[in-house]
N, C-alpha and C positions, 0 to 999 in steps of 0.2 A: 530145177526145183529145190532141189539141197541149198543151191546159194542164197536163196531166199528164207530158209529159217530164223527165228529169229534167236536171241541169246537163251531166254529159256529154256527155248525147245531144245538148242544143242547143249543145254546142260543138265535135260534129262525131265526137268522140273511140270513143267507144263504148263497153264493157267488153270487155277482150281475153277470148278465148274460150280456154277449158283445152286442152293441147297433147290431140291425138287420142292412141289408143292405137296409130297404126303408127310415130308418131313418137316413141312412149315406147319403143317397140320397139327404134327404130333406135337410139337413144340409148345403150339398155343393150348393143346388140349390139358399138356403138363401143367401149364400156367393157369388153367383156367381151374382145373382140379386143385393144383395151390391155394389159389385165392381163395376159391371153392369152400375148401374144408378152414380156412382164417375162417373166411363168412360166420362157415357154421360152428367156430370155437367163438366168434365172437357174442355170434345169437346165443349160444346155450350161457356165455357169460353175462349176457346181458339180462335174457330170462331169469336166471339165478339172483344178479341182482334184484327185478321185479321183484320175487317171492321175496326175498331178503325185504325188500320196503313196505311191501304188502305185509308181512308179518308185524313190522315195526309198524305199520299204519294200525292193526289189527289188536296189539299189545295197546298201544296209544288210545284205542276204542276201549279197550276194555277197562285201561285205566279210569280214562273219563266215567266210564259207564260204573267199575266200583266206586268211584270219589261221588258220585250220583246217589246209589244206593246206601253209601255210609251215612250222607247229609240224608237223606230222606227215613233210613232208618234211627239216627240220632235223634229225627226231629218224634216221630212214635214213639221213641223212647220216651222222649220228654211228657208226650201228651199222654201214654201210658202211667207215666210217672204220677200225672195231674190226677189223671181219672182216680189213680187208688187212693190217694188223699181225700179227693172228692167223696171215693165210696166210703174210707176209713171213718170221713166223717159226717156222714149221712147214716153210718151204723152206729155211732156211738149217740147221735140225735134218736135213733130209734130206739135205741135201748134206756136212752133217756127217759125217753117220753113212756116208754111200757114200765119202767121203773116208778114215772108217776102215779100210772095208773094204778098201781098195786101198792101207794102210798097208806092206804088204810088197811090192808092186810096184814094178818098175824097168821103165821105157821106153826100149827102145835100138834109136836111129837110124843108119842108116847099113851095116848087118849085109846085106851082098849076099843076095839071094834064092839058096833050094839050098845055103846053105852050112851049115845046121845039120843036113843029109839028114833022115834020119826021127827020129831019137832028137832030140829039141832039149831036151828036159833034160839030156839027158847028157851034147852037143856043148856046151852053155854053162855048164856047172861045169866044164870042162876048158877051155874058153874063157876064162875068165873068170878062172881062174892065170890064166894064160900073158899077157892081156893087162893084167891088174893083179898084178905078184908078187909087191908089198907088200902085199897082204892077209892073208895068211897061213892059219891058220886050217889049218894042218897040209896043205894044198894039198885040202882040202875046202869045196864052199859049196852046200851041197843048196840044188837049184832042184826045189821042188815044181811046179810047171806052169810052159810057157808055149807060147806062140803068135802068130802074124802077126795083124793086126789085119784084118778081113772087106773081100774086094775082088777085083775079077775080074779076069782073066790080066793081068800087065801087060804094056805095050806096049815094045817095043826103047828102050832111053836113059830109060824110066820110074826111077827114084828108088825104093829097095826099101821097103816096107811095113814098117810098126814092129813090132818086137817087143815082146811085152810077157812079163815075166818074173815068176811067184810065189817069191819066197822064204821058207824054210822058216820063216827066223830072223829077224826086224827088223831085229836089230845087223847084221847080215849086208848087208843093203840098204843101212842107211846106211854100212855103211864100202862100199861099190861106190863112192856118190856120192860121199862124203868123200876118196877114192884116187883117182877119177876128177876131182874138182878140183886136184886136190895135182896130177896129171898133165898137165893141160891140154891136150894131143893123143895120145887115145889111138888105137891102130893097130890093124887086123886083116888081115892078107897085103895091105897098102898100102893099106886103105880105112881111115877117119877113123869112127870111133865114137864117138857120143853118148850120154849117159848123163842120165835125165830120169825125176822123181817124176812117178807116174800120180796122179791126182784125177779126180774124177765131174763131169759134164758144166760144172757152174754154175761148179765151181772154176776149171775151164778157160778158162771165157770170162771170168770176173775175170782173171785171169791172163794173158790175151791183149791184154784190156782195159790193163793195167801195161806189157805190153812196148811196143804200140804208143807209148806216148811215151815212152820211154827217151830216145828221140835230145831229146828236145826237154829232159830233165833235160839232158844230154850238153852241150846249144847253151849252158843258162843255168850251165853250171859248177858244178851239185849232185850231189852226192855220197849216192849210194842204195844201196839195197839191197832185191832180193826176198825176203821171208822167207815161208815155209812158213804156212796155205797158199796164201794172195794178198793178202798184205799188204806193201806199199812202206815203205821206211824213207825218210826225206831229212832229212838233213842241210843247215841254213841258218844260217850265220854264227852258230851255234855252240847251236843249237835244232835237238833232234831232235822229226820229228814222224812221224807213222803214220799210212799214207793207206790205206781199202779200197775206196774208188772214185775213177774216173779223171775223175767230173763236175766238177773245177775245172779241167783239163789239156786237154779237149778243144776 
């Protein structure tokens, strides 16, 4: 039996024996766990990217969606813009037109309360010679309406409530004004009376708006004038200009 050995065996060595089948096992299980966990470094890389694109996709939405609302709000802007022009000037048509309406009225300041009794149409066309008697007009100046302006009892040393007067005739009105500048202190049994164009609310407050800085034309030595219905004249070294608001003066 010895002479049959072969060279391996008598030099100790042997034939190596094929791996078993738990270690084939193990082998693939190492591998498949390898691959395994690539897999799953590649999925959470690939996810990651997902989000990553999904965000950019989501940025990209949002961009579109504000480049959306700037054009849609640009355009409100715009039509916002219209509309107050529209209103600016459908209020100055109104203030117009209330301004017309009040084209025959006189405002007069200063007129003691009780002194027109009951008839005050008829006490101030007979007033109204007597206190202007350059007006002429054959000592006629029909006053179709007037009345005290709305206000409860006044108090002792109160300042009388304005008059305010409809005249029949325009011409009529403005020669009141016209005679009453020419006059400069007119008088009624020793009170001091004023004489002033009525206008509707907005005129008034342009109007108040102008007087309040008179004094400050006065300070810089320009030379103005109000003109009918609230518009400033000034005069500057030798340029006349026309103001109808007081937003460079205040």
């Amino acid at each position: 039996m010895a002479d049959n050995a072969t060279p391996n065996e008598e030099s100790g060595l042997g034939t190596p024996s094929p791996p078993s089948n738990l270690e084939l096992k193990k082998v693939i299980l190492e591998g498949s766990k390898a691959i395994t966990e690539k897999i799953d470094v590649v999925a959470i890389t690939v996810a990651l990217l997902h989000q990553d694109m999904g965000k950019m996709s989501r940025v990209e939405d949002l961009g579109t969606i504000t480049d959306d609302m700037n054009e849609v709000l640009g355009t409100h802007t715009m039509e916002l813009a219209d509309q107050e022009r529209q209103l600016q000037a459908h209020e100055a048509k109104l203030a117009d037109l209330e301004d017309r309406s009040r084209r025959n009225n006189v405002r007069i300041l200063g007129l003691p309360e009780g002194t027109e009794a009951t008839l005050v149409e008829q006490f101030l066309e007979s007033c109204l010679v007597e206190i202007l008697p350059r007006l002429g007009n054959d000592g006629k100046l029909p006053v179709d309406r007037a009345h005290r302006t709305l206000g409860g009892r006044l108090k002792p040393g109160s300042p009388p409530r304005l008059l305010i007067m409809w005249m029949l005739w325009y011409k009529d009105k403005m020669n009141i004004q016209k005679e009453a500048r020419k006059t400069r202190t007119v008088e009624y049994n020793g009170n001091r009376i004023s004489f002033y164009p009525d206008y509707g609310v907005a005129t008034q407050r342009r109007r108040r708006s102008i007087m309040a800085v008179k004094h400050k034309l006065r300070d810089k030595g320009l030379d103005y004038a109000l003109l009918p219905p609230a518009r400033l004249r000034i005069d500057v070294q030798g340029t006349r200009r026309f103001l109808k608001t007081m937003d460079n003066w205040c």
